[in-house]
N, C-alpha and C positions, 0 to 999 in steps of 0.2 A: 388582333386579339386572338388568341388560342384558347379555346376551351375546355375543358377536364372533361374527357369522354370517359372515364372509367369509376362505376359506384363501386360506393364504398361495401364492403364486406365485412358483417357481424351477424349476432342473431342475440338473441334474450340474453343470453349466456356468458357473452362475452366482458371479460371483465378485464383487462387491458385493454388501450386504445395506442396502435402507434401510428404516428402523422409523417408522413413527407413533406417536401415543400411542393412540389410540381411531375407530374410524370416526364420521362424524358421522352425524347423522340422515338427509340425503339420502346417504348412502355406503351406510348400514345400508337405506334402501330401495332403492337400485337392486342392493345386494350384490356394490358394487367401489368400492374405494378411489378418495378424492377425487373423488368424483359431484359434487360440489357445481361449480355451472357458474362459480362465483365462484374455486375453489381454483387457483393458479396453476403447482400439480405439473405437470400433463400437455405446457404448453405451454413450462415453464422444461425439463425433461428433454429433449422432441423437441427445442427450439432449440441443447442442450446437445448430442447425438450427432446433429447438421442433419437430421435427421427430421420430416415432416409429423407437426403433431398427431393421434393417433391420436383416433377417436372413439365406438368401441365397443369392450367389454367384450373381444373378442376379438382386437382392433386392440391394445388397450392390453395384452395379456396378450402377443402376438406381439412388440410394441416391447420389452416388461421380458425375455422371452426372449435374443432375438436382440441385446440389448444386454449379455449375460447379468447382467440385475440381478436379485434375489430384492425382493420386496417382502412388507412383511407391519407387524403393529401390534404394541408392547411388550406392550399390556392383551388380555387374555383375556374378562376380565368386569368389572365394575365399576358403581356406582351412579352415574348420568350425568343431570343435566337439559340437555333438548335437547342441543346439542354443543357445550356450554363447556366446554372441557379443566379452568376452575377449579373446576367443581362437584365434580370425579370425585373421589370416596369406595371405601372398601373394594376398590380394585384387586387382584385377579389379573393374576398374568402368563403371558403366554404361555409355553411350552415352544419354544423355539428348534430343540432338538435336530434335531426333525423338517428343518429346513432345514441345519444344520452337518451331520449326521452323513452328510447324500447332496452335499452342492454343495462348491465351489471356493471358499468367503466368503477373501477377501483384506483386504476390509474393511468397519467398519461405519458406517453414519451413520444418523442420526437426524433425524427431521423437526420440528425447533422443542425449545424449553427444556423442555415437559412430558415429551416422549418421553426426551427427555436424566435428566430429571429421576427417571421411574419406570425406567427403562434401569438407571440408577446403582445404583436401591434396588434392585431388585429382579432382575435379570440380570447384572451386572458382574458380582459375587462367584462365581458359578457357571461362567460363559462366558471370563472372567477377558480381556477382551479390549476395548479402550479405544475406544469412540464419539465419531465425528466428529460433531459437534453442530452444524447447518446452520439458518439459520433456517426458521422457516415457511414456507410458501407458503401458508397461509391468509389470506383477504382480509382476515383482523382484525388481521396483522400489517402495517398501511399504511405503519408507519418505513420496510419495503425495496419500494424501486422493484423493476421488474419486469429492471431489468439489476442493480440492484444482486444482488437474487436470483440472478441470473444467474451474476455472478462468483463468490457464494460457493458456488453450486453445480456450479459449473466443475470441481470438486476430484471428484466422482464418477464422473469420467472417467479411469481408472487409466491 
């Protein structure tokens, strides 16, 4: 079982919430989302609110702030080889609370069909509040160009 070593980041403020499904292996060793120098998160968001790419863990915590976005992953713990979201076995889910019951969430999205997918099973029923379902920005999603991304990530911009 592999555990989610990385909390989640928000503050009162924040009024989007977007969810992953799982950190990868380079996320889980640097201990912040989307480490991977391939994932296309970092630089489809700054181009989304015209912000330079942030490039440290502090940079990118400031950018999710002051944009007030919360960020954080559906899976708590789960059976994982390397970072294939199809391998994931016996999922936990996160506890959400911790971010609804302090922030301003207006709304939620989700980062690709897996997040969507254990979002549904496992958080809908409880949180009772409908996820926007965005594609990937992982490099194994090559169907979406980097503007394509763009547009349908355009929508996180309330």
């Amino acid at each position: 079982m592999v555990v989610h070593n990385i909390p989640p980041v928000f503050d009162k403020n924040s009024e989007i919430l977007i969810l992953g499904s799982f950190p990868s292996v380079k996320s889980r060793e640097t201990k912040f989302f989307y480490g991977h120098k391939q994932n296309r998160f970092w630089k489809i968001v700054a181009e989304i609110f015209d912000c330079s790419v942030p490039q440290t863990v502090n940079e990118k915590k400031r950018f999710l702030i002051d944009n007030h976005i919360a960020l954080w992953d559906v899976i708590a713990q789960c059976e994982i080889t390397g970072s294939s979201d199809l391998s994931i076995k016996n999922a936990e889910a996160n506890n959400l609370d911790i971010i609804l019951n302090s922030a301003n969430i207006k709304k939620i999205f989700v980062n690709g069909k897996t997040a969507e997918r254990y979002y549904n099973k496992y958080l809908f029923e409880k949180i009772g509040i409908n996820a926007v379902c965005l594609p990937s920005t992982s490099p194994a999603n090559a169907a979406y160009s980097f503007e394509k991304l763009k547009k349908e990530w355009s929508k996180i911009k309330l």
